[in-house]
C-alpha positions as CSV (number, residue, x, y, z in Angstrom):
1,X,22.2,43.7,-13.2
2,X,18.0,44.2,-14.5
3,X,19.2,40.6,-16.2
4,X,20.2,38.9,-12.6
5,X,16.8,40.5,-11.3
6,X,14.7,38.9,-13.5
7,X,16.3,36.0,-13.6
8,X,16.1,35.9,-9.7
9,X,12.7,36.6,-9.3
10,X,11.7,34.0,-11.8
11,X,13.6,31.5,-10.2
12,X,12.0,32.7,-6.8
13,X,8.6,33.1,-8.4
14,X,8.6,29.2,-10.1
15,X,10.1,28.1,-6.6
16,X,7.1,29.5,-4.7
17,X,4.6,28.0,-7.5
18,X,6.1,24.5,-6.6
19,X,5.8,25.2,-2.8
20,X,2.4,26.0,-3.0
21,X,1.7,23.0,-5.5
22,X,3.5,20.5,-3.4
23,X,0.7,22.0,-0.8
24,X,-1.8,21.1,-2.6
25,X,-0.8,17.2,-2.6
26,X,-2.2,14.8,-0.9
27,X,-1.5,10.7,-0.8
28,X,-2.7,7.7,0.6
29,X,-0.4,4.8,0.1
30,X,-2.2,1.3,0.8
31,X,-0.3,-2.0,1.4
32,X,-2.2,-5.4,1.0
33,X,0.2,-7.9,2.6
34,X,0.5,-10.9,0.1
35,X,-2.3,-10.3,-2.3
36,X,-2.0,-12.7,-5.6
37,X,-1.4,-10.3,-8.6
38,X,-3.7,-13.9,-10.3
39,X,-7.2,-13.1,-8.0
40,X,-6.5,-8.9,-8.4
41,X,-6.2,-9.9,-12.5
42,X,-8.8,-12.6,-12.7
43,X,-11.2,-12.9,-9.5
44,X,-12.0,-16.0,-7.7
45,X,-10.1,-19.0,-8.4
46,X,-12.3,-21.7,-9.4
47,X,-9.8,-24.2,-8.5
48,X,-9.1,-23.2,-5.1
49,X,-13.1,-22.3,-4.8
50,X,-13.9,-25.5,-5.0
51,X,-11.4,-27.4,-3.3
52,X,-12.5,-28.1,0.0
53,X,-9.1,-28.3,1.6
54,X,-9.4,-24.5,0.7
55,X,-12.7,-23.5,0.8
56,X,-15.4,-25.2,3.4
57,X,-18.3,-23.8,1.2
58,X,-17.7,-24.2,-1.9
59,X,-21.1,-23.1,-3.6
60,X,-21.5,-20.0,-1.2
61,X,-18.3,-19.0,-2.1
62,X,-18.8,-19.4,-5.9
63,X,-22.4,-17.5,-5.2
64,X,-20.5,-14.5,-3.8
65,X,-17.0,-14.1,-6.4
66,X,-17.6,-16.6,-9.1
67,X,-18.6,-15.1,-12.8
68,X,-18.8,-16.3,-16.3
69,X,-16.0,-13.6,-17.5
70,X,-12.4,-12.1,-16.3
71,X,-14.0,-8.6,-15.8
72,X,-16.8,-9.6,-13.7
73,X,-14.8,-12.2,-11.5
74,X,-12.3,-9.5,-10.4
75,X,-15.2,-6.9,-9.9
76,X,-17.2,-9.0,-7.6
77,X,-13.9,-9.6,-5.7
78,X,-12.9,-5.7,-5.6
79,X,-15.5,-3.8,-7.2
80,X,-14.5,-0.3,-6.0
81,X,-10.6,-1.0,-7.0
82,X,-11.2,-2.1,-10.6
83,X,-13.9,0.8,-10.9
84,X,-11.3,3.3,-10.0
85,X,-8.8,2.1,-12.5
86,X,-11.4,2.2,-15.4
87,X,-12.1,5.6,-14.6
88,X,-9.0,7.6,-12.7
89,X,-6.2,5.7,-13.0
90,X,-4.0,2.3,-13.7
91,X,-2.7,-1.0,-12.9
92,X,0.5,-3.0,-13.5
93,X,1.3,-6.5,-12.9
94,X,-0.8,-8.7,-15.4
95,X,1.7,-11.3,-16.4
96,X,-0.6,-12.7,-19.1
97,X,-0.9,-9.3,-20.1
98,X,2.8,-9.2,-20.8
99,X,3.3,-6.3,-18.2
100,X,5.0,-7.8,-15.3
101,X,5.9,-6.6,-12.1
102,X,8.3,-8.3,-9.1
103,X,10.1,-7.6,-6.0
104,X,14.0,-7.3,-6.3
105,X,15.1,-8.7,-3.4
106,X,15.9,-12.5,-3.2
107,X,13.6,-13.3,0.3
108,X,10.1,-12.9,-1.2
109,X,8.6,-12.8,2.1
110,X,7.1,-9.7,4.2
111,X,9.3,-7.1,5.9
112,X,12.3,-7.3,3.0
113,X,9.3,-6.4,0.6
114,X,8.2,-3.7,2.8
115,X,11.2,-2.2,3.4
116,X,11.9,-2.5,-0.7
117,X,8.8,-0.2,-1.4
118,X,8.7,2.1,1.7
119,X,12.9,2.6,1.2
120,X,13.3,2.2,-2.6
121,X,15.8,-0.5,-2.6
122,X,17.0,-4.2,-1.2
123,X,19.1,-4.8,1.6
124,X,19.6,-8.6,1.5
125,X,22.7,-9.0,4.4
126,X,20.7,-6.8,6.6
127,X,17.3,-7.7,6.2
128,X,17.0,-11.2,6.2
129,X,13.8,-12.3,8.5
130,X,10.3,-10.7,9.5
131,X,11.6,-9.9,13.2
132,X,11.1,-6.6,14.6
133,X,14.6,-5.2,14.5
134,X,14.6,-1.2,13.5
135,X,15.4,-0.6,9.9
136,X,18.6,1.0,8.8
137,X,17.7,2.4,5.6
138,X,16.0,5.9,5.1
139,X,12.0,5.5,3.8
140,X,10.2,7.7,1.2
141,X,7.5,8.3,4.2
142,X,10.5,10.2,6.0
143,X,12.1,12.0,4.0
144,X,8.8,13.3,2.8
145,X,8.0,14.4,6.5
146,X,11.3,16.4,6.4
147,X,10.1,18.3,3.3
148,X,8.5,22.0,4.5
149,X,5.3,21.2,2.8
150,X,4.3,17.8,4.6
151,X,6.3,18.0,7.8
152,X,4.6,17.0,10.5
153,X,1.6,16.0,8.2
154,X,2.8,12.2,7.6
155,X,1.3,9.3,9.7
156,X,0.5,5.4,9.5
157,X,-1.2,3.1,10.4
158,X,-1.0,-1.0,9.5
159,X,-2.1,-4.3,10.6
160,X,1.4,-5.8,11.3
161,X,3.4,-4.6,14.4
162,X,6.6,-4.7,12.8
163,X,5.7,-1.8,10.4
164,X,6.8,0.4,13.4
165,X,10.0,-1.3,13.1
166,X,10.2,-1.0,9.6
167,X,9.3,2.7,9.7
168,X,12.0,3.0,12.4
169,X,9.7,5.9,13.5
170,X,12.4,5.8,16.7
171,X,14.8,7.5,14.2
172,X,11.8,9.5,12.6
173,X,9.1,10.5,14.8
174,X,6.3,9.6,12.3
175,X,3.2,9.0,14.3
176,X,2.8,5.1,13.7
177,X,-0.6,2.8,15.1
178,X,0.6,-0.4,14.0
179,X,0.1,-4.2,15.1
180,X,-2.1,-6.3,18.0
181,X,-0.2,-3.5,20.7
182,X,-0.4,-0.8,19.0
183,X,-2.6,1.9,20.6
184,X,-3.5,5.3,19.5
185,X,-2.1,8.0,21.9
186,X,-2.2,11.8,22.3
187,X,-1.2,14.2,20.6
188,X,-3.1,12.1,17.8
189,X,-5.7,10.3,19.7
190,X,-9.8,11.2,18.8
191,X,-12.4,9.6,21.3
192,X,-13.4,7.0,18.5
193,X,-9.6,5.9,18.4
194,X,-9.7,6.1,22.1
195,X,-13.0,3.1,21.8
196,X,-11.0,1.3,19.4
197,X,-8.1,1.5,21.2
198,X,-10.6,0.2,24.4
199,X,-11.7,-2.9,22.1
200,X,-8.5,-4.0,20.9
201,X,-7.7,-4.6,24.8
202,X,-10.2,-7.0,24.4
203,X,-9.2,-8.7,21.4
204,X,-8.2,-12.7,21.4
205,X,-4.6,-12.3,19.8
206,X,-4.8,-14.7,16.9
207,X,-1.9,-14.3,15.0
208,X,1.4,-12.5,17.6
209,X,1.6,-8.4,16.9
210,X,-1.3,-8.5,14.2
211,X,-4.4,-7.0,14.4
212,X,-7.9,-7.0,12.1
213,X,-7.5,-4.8,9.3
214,X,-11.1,-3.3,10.0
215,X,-9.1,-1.7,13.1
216,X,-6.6,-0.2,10.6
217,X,-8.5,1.0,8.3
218,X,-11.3,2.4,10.9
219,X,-7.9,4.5,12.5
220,X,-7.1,5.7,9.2
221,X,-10.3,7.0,8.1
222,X,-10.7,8.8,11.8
223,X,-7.1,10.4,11.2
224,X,-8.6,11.8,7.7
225,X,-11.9,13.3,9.5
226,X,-10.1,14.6,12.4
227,X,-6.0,14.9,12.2
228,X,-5.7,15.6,8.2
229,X,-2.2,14.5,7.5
230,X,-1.4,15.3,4.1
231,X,0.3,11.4,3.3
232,X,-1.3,8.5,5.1
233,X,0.3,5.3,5.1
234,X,-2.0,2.2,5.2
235,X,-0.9,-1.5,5.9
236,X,-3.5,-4.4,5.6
237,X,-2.0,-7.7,6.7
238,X,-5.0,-9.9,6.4
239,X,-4.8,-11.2,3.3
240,X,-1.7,-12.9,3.9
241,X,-2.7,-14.0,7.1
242,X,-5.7,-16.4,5.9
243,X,-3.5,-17.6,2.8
244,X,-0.9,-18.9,5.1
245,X,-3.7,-21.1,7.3
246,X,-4.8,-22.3,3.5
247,X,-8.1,-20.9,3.5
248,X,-8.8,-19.3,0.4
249,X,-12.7,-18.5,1.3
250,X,-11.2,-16.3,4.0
251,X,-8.6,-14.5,1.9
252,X,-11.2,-13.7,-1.0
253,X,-13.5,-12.5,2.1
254,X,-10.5,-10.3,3.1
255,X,-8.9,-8.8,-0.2
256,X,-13.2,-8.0,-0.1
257,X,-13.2,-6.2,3.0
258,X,-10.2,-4.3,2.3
259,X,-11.8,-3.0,-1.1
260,X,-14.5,-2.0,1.0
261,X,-11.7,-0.1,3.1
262,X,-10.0,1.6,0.2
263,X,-13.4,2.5,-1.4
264,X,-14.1,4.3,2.6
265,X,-11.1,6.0,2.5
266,X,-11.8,7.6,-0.8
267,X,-15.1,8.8,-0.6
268,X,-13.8,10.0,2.8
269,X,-11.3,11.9,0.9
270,X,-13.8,13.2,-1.5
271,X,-16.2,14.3,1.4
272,X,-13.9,17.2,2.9
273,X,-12.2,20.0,1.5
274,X,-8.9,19.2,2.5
275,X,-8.3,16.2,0.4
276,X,-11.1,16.5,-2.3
277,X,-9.6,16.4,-5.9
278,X,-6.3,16.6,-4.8
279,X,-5.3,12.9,-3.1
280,X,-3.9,10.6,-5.2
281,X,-4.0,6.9,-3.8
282,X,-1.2,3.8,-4.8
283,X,-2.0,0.6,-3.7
284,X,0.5,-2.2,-3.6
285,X,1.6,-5.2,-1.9
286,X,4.7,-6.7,-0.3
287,X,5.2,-10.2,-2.2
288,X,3.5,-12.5,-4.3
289,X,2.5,-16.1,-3.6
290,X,3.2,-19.9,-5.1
291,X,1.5,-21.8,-7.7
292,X,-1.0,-24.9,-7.2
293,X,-1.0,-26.2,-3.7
294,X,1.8,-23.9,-2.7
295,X,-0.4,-20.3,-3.5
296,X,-0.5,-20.5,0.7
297,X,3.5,-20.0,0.8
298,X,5.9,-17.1,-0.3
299,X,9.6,-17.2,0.3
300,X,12.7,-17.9,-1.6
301,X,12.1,-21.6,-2.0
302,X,8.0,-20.9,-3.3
303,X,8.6,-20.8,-7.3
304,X,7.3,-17.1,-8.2
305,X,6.5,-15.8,-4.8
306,X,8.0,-12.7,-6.0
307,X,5.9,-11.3,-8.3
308,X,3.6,-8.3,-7.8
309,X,1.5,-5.7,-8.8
310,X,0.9,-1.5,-8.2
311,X,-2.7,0.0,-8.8
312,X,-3.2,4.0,-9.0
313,X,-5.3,6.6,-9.6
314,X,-6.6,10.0,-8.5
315,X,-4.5,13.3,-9.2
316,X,-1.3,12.9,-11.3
317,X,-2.4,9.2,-11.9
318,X,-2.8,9.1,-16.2
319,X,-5.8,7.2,-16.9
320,X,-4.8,4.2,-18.7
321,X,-6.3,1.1,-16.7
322,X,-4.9,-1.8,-17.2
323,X,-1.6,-1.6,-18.6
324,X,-0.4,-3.9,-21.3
325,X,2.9,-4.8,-23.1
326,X,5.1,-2.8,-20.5
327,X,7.7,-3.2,-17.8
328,X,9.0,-4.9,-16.3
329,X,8.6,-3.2,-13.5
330,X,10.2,-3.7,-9.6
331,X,9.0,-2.9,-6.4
332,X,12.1,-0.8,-5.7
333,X,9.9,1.8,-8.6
334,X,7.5,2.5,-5.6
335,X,9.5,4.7,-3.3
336,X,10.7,7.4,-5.7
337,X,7.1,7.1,-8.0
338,X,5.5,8.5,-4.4
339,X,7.9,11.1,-3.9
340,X,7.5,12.3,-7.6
341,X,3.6,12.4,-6.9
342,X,4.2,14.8,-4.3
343,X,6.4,17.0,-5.6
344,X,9.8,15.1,-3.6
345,X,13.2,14.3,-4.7
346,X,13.9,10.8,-2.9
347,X,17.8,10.0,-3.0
348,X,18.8,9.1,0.4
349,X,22.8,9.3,0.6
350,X,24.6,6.1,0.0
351,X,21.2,4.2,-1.0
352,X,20.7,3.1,-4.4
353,X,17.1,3.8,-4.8
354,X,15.4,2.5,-7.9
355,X,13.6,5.1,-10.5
356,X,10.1,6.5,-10.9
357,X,7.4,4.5,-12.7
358,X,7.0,5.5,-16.0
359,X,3.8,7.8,-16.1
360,X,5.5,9.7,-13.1
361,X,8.9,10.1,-15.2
């Protein structure tokens, strides 16, 4: 009977130690819609640079992202991504690096690769087109907002309207600020939101339910200040936007400006208590793009418009930086490899869900 005791309040003990660790946990997850893993490896592509069917400013362009080496190409195009994975964390994806990384579902294009990260798996009879139709599979983002350590303490925000639908936050409740209509309301509304909310009503709508992804990232950064959810979810849609009008100066200027928000939302982090030394950020994207003319198209028909790439780092995140001579890895990796950085089991009932990275394993 002393035996069952002890046993018991061991159990009990190491269960309260993992309750008060998964408290401890904080993530941001950060989507960049169509981001070529090429430009995240390598920088600026000369070829597109100067190409003025791409670029209408060529030698300002080259001024601003074009270097002598690798290394300093991609750190004048992200300088605050590549100086995180030197020094807290990783990066997968480099195909010359023999470490390659791809979507598993056969559409290449946006809300199938969405739903394959947020959900862990492909639904290709389901899921076949970009329209906002509610999503029938279970995400990470929810299941983690059922847990007792983070419910009520998951929220997002993205770029693209038909992250809502993706979310299906009508099943799910998560608080969701997504697209050119998407409005911050009360219970989670701040007077900044309430301004930004005031100047997207006077926004031009340029490209249907899409917004700026300075508007995204600005709500994000106000929720940490103010609201302090414990997971954030991020979703930047500009990148993809300018690829698909062919202009590469405005893509590099946006995969810039969303460095620029990732880099705001850290130091954010590391300004307050509440997330300091304890938030882990993954940054990913959705699909990859074509080769030669066609790096403005993704899609089944696009030759290698599948492939990807995942950077990490913060708490939990093994310091490794750029990966070589692993994988290959799969999008469908993402789901569970958050859940495992906060302390979740993610198996949804009757969804094959892919498994952990391998430096969450």
């Amino acid at each position: 009977m002393r035996k069952c005791i002890l046993t018991l309040f061991a159990l009990l003990t190491f269960a309260i130690g993992m309750a008060q660790d998964c408290d401890e946990r904080r993530l941001v997850f950060i989507m960049m819609d169509g981001m070529r893993w090429q430009d995240v490896f390598d920088g600026a592509d000369t070829a597109y640079v100067n190409d003025r069917r791409f670029a209408v400013n060529p030698k300002g362009l080259s001024e601003l992202f074009v270097r002598d080496t690798q290394e300093e190409r991609r750190e004048a195009l992200m300088p605050f991504l590549w100086e995180m994975i030197r020094s807290k964390g990783l990066v997968v994806g480099n195909r010359w690096a023999e470490c390659p990384m791809s979507v598993e579902n056969s559409h290449w294009f946006s809300y199938p690769g969405y739903s394959e990260n947020l959900c862990g798996c492909t639904d290709d009879h389901r899921i076949t087109s970009n329209a906002p139709i509610d999503n029938p599979n279970i995400n990470v983002l929810e299941v983690i907002n059922q847990t007792p350590a983070y419910r009520g303490s998951v929220m997002a925000y993205a770029s693209w309207g038909t992250v809502d639908n993706i979310l299906n936050t009508r099943r799910n409740g998560i608080p969701c600020v997504a697209g050119y209509h998407g409005r911050a309301v009360e219970p989670h509304l701040t007077e900044q939101m309430r301004f930004m909310n005031t100047m997207k009503d006077m926004m031009v709508e340029e490209w249907g339910d899409a917004t700026r992804d300075m508007f995204t990232g600005m709500y994000a950064l106000e929720a940490m200040r103010h609201l302090h959810p414990k997971v954030l979810y991020v979703s930047l849609d500009e990148t993809d936007e300018y690829a698909h009008t062919g202009r590469y100066d405005h893509y590099l200027m946006a995969a810039h400006a969303d460095d620029r928000i990732i880099s705001m939302l850290w130091q954010q982090a590391q300004s307050d208590p509440f997330y300091r030394d304890r938030t882990t950020f993954v940054i990913a994207t959705d699909h990859g793009r074509g080769m030669g003319d066609h790096w403005t198209d993704h899609g089944a028909i696009t030759e290698r418009s599948g492939e990807t790439w995942l950077a990490a780092f913060g708490p939990g995140i093994p310091h490794l930086g750029e990966v070589v001579g692993r994988g290959p890895f799969q999008n469908t990796q993402i789901a569970a490899t958050i859940a495992c950085l906060l302390g979740v089991t993610f198996q949804p009932a009757g969804q094959a869900v892919g498994p952990p990275l391998f430096f969450v394993e």
